[in-house]
C-alpha positions in Angstrom: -7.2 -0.8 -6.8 -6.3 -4.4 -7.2 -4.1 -5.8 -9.4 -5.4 -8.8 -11.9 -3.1 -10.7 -14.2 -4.5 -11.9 -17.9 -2.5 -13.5 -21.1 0.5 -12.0 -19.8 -0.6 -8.7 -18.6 -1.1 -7.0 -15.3 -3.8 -4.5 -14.9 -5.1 -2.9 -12.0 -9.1 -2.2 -11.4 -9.3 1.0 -10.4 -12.6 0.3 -8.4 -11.2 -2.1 -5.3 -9.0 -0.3 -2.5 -5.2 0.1 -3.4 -3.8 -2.5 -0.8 -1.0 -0.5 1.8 2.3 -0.7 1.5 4.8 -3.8 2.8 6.1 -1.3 5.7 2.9 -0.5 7.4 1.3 -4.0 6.7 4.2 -5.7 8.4 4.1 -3.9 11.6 1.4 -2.7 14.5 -0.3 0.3 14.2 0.5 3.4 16.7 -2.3 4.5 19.3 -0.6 7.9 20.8 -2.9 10.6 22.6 -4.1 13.6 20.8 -2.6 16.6 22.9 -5.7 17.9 25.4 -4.8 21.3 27.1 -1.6 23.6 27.1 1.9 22.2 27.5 5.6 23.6 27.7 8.8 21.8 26.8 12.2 22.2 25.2 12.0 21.2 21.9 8.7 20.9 19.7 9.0 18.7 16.7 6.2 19.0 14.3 6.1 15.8 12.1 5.9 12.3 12.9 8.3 11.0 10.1 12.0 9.7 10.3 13.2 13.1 10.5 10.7 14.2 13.4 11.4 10.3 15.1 15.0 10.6 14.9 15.6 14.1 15.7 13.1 13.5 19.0 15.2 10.7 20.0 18.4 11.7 20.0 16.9 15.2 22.1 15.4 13.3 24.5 19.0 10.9 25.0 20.3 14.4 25.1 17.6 15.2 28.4 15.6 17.8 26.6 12.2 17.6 27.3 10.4 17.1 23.7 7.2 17.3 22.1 6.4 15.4 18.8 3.1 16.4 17.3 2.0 14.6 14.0 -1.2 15.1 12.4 -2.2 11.4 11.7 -0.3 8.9 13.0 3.5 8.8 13.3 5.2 7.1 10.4 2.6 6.6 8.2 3.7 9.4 5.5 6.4 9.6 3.3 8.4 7.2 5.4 6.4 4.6 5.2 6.6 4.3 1.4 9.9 4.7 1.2 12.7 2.2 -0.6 14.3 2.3 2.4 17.8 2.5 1.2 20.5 3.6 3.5 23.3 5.5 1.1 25.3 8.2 0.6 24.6 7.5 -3.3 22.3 9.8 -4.5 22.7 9.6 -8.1 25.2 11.8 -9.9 25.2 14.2 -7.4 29.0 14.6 -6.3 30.2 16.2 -9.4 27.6 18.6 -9.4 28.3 19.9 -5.5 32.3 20.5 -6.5 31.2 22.3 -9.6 28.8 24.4 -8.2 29.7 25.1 -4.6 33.1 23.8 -3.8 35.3 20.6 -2.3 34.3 21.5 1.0 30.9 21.5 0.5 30.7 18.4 -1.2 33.0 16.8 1.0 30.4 17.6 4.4 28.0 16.0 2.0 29.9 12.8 1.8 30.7 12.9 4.9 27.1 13.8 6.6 25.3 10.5 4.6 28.4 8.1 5.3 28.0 8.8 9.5 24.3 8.7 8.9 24.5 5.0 7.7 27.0 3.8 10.9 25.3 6.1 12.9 22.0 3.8 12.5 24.2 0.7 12.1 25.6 1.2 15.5 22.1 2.4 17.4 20.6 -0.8 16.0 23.2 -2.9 17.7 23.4 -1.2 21.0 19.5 -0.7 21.4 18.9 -4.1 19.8 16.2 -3.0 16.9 15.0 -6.0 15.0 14.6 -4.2 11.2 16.3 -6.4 9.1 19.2 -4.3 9.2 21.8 -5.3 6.1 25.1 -4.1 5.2 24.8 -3.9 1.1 26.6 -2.0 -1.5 25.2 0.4 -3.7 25.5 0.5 -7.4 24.3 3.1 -10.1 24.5 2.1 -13.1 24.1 2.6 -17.0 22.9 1.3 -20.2 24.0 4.4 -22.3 27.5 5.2 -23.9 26.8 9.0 -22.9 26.5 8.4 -19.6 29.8 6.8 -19.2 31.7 10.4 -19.2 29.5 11.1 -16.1 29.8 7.9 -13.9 33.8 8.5 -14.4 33.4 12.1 -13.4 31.3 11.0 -10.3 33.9 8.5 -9.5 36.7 10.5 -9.2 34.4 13.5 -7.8 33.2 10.7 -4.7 36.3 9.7 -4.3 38.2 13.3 -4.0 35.4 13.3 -0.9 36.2 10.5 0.9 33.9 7.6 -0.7 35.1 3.9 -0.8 33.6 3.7 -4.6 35.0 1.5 -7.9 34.0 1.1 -11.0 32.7 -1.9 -12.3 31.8 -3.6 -15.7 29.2 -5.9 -14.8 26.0 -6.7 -12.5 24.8 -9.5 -11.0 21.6 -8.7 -12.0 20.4 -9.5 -15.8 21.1 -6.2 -17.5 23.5 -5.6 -19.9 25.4 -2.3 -18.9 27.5 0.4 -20.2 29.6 0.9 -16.8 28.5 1.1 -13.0 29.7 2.7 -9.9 29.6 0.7 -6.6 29.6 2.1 -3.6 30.5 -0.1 -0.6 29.0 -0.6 2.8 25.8 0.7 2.1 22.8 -0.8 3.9 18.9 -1.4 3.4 16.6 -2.0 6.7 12.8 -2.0 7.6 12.1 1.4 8.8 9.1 1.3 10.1 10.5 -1.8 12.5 13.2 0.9 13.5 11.6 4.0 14.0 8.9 2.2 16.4 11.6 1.1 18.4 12.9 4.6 18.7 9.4 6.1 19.3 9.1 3.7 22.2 12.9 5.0 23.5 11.5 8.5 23.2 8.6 7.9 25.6 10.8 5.7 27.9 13.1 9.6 28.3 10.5 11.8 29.4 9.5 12.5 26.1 5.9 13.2 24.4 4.6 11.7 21.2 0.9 13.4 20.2 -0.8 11.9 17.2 -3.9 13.5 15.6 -2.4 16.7 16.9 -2.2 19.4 13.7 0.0 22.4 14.0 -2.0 24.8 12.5 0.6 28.1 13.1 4.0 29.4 15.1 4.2 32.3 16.7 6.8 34.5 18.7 10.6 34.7 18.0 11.5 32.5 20.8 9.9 31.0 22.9 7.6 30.2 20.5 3.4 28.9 20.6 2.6 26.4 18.3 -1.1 26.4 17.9 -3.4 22.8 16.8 -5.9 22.5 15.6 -7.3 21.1 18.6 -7.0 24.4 19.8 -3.9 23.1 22.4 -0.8 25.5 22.7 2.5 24.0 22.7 5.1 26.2 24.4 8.5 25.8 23.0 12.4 27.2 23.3 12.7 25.8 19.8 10.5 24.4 17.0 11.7 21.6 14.4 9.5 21.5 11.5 9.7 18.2 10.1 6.4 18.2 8.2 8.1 17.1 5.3 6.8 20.4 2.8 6.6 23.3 5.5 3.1 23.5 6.8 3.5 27.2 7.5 4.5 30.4 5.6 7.7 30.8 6.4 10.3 33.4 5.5 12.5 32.7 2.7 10.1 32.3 0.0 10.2 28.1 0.9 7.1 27.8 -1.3 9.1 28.6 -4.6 12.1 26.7 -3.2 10.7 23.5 -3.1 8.4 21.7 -5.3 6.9 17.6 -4.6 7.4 15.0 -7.2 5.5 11.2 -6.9 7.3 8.1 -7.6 6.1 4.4 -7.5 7.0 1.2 -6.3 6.0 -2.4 -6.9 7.0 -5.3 -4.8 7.3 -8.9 -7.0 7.7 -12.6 -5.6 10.3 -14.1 -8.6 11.3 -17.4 -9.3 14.7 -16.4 -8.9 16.5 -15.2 -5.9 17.6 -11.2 -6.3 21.6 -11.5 -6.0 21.7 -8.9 -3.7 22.8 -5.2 -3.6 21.2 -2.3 -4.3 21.0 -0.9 -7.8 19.5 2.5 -9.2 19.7 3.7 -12.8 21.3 7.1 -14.0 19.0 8.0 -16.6 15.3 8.7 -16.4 12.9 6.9 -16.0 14.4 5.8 -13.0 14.9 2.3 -11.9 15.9 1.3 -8.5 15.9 -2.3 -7.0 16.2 -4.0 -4.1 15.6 -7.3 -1.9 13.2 -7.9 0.6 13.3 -10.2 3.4 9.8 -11.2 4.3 8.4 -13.7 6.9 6.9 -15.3 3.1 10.6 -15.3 1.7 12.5 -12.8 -0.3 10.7 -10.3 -2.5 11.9 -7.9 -4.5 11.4 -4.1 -4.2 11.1 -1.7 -7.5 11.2 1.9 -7.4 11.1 4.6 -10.5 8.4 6.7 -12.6 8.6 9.9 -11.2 7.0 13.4 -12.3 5.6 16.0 -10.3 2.9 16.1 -8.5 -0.4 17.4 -10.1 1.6 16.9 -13.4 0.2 14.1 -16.2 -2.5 11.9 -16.8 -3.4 7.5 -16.5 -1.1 7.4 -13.7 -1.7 3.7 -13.4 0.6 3.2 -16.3 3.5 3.7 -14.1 2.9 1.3 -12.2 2.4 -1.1 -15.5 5.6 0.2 -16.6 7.8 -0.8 -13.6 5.7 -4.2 -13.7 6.9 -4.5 -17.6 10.1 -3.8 -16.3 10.4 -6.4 -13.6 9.0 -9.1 -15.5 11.7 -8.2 -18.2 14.6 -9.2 -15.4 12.6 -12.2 -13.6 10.3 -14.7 -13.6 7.1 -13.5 -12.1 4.7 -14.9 -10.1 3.0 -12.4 -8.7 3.0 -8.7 -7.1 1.6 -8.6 -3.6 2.2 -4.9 -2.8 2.4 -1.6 -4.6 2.4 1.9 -3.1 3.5 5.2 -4.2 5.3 8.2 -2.5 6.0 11.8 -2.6 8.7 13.6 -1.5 10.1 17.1 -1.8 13.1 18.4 -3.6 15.0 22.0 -3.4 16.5 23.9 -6.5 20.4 22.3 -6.1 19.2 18.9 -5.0 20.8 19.4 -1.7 18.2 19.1 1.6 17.0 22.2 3.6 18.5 21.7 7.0 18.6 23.8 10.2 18.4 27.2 10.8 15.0 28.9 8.7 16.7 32.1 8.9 18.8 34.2 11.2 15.9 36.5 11.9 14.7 33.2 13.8 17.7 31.1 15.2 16.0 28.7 17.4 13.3 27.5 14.6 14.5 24.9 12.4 13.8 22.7 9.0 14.3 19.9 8.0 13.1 19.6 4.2 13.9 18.6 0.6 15.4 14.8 0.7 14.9 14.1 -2.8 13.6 10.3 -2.2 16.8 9.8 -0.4 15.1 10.8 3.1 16.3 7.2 5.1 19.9 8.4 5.1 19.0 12.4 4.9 16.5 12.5 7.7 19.2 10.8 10.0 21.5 14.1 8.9 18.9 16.0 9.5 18.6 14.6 13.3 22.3 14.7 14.3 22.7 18.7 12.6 19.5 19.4 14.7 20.4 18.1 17.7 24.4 19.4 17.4 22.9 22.6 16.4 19.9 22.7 19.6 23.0 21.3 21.7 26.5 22.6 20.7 25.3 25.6 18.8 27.3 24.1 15.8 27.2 20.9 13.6 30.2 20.4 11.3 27.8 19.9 8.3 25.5 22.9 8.6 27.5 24.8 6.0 26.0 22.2 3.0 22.6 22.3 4.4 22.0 25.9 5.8 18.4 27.0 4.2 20.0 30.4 4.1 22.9 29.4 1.8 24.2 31.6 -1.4 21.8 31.0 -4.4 24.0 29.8 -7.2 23.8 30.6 -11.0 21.9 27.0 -11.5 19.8 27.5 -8.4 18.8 31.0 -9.4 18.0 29.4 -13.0 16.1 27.0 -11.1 13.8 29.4 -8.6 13.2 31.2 -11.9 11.7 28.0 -13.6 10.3 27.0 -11.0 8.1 30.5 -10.1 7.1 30.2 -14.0 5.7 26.7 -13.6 3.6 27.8 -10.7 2.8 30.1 -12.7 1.6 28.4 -15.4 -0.3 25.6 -13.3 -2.0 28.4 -11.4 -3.3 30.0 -14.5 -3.8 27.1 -16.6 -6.1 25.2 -14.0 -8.3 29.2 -13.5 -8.5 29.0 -17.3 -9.3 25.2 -17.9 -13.1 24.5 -18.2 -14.6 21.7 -16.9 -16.5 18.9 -19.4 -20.6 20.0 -19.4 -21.2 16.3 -21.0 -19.3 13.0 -19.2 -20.3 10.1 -18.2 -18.6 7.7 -15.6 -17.8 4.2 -14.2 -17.2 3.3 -10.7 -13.4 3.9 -10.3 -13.9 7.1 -12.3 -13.6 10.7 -12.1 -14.1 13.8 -13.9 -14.0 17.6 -13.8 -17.4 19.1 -14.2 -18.5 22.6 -15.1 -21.6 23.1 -12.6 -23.2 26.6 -13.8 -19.3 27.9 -14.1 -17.9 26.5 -11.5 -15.2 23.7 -11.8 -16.3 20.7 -10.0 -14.6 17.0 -9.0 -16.9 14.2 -9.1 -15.6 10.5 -8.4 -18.0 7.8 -9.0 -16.6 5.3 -5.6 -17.9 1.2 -6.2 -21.4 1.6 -5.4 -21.9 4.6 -7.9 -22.3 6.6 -5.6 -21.3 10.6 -6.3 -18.8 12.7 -4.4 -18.5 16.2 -5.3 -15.5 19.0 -4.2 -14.4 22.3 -5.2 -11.3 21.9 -7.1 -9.7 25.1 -5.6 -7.0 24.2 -3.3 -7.3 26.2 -0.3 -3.8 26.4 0.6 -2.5 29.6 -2.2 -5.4 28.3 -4.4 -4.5 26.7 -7.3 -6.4 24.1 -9.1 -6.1 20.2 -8.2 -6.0 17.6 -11.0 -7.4 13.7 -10.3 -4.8 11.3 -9.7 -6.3 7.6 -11.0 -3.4 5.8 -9.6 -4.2 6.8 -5.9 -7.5 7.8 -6.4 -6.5 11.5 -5.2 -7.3 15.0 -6.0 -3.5 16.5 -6.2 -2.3 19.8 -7.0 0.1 20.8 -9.6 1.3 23.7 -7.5 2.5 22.8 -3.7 1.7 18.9 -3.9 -1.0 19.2 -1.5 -3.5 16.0 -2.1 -6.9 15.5 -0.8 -9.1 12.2 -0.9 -12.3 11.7 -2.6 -14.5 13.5 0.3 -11.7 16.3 -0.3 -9.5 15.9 3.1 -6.1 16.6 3.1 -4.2 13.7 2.4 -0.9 15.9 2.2 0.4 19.0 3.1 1.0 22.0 3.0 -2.5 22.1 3.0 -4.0 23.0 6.3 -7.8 23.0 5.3 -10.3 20.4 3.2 -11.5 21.1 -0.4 -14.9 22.7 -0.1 -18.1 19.6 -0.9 -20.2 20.3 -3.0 
């Protein structure tokens, strides 16, 4: 898709390529090895993302000897359609720790995302990473006199845990707001720029990156055989599954914990300069902005529309609606990228990190950022690598996969399990159109003698036909028209027009037709 401006408008033609995102079109492309033949090492990290990056790093500076296999290439997933925020603001989420699960809790929290941010501030010094690394504060803000109860709330609550936070009355930017919270010494950076440089630290150790390399399954207790799909075996003391959504069944019923959402971005050149910061919204639908430092001057960065994945229909008017938005606040000229992302979230909003259970000790998660992954996959690599190392990490307690299902949480898995549900049975029970008709751009579900068919029409009208059943716990995928996808409602797994896995937890293609 392309985006074309008219009398005032923005709209995006649907049949032209959607253009990539400002991370991975400012920076080289990776050219690892696929892994040929049988291997042993330490430490296999499955996932080529900031969470699989960092956590390899800091293992290897640790003289483990690590494997990193990624499916595609390394940070070209969620990661690289990130905001790229660095904070331990995560919207109102403070308050809601100390009411559910306690001071201490919340406080490891705080604590976890604030060394995360100086943790990368300092390695970018030391190791001299070029990523437009910036020291910014943090503001969430709102535009409703019922929300100002629950910024003061998460004031005092971020505070009681350690946070340098204020309260403040106005923005810089133009918006007229209720109240805000600002949160300082925050930080934004390229992370593409400075994950690269630690991928290129990790081979410099001793250490293996293997791209185009799928896990396909784990087994033993520990040690433990990762098999690819390449049909290479990977030999491991201990397995990190950073896959983002686990790629494997796993114990713990992980596949009714979690559940994807999408969320888009656009990125705007203005007429005016942004005033700095970084600013998210505490209502819905979100709205998150930042700057942009580009070799082209500053642009600026907006994030929001989110909704679960599988879930709604003309996508693309997200992507209108954050355009409305921007041009509401500045002068615009025009919008050179736009991109959106996916990420997964857990039932208490708190990440999935370490141990997967205690039946199995030495294999680990990392899972469930809720689109803040920048600062929770560094978490995620100092807990791993205390808990690989020292047996311990001071923040495990928060994190633990294991930990005590709360009143809300069990609420949650119960709403949840009945959404599956309902998207399993709904999409067995939907019928596909018998009449349609379409333009290049354009797809539609089909009923082919009683079976539910996908057909996209791509620029030269040419056809391309799937099975609609997901193959991963076989649920049925909807069309996505803002990425020109086939996603599915149930575990987030997407698939392309010809029906390959875009994302997981999908492990096989949709069947052509």
């Amino acid at each position: 898709m392309k985006i074309h401006h008219t009398a005032g408008k923005y709209f995006l033609d649907k049949s032209l390529e959607t253009p990539p995102s400002y991370w991975l079109d400012s920076t080289p492309k990776t050219n690892y090895p696929s892994l040929a033949g049988d291997i042993s090492v330490d430490v296999a990290v499955i996932g080529g993302g900031m969470a699989g990056i960092s956590s390899a790093y800091l293992l290897t500076q640790e003289g483990l000897k690590v494997a990193v296999l990624e499916a595609d290439r390394i940070l070209q997933g969620t990661t690289a359609y990130t905001t790229a925020k660095l904070t331990s603001q995560h919207g109102l989420i403070y308050d809601k720790i100390l009411r559910q699960i306690g001071a201490e809790k919340a406080r490891q929290y705080a604590e976890a995302n604030e060394s995360a941010i100086d943790f990368v501030a300092k390695l970018v010094e030391r190791e001299n990473i070029d990523c437009d690394f910036t020291r910014q504060p943090a503001y969430i803000y709102t535009q409703q006199n019922k929300t100002k109860e629950k910024l003061e709330k998460e004031l005092a609550a971020a505070r009681q845990c350690g946070i340098d936070a204020h309260y403040v009355t106005e923005l810089d930017l133009p918006l007229s707001i209720k109240g805000a919270l600002r949160f300082e010494q925050q930080a934004q950076f390229h992370p593409r720029k400075y994950l690269l440089a630690l991928a290129q630290r990790i081979g410099e150790k001793g250490g293996h990156i293997f791209e185009q390399t799928k896990a396909v399954d784990i087994r033993g207790d520990g040690p433990f055989l990762v098999l690819t799909q390449q049909d290479s075996k990977v030999k491991a003391d201990y397995v990190v599954i950073a896959s983002h959504y686990p790629f494997h069944i796993l114990p713990g019923l992980y596949v009714s914990r979690i559940y994807q959402e999408r969320e888009y971005a656009v990125v705007l050149k203005a007429k005016e300069s942004f005033p700095g910061g970084m600013y998210i919204n505490a209502e819905d639908p979100a709205r998150s902005l930042r700057g942009l430092p580009t070799p082209d001057g500053e642009r600026i960065l907006v994030v929001g529309e989110k909704h679960r994945t599988g879930h709604g229909k003309n996508l693309t008017e997200h992507y209108k609606n954050l355009m409305e938005f921007a041009r509401g606040l500045f002068t615009v000229e025009e919008f050179p990228y736009y991109w959106s992302t996916q990420d997964c979230t857990t039932l208490d909003e708190v990440p999935y990190i370490g141990q997967i259970s205690k039946s199995k000790p030495n294999l680990l998660i990392a899972t469930g950022f809720r689109k803040w992954g920048m600062t929770h996959s560094t978490v995620a690599a100092l807990i791993i690598r205390d808990r690989i190392v020292k047996g311990y990490s001071p923040w495990q307690g928060v994190y633990d996969p294991s930990r005590q299902i709360t009143l809300n949480s069990a609420a949650s898995f119960v709403a949840n399990s009945s959404l599956l549900a309902f998207d399993f049975a709904a999409g067995k029970l939907m019928r596909g159109k018998e009449i349609y008709s379409l333009s290049p751009g354009e797809a539609v579900i089909a009923n082919m003698d009683g079976r539910r068919v996908g057909i996209y029409m791509d620029s030269e009208k040419n056809l391309h036909r799937v099975d609609t059943t997901c193959p991963h716990l076989g649920c049925e995928v909807q069309w996505n028209d803002a990425e020109m996808s086939w996603d599915c409602p149930c575990h987030g797994s997407r698939y392309d027009i010809e029906g390959n896995p875009i994302e997981g937890p999908t492990l096989k293609p949709l069947e052509k037709i």
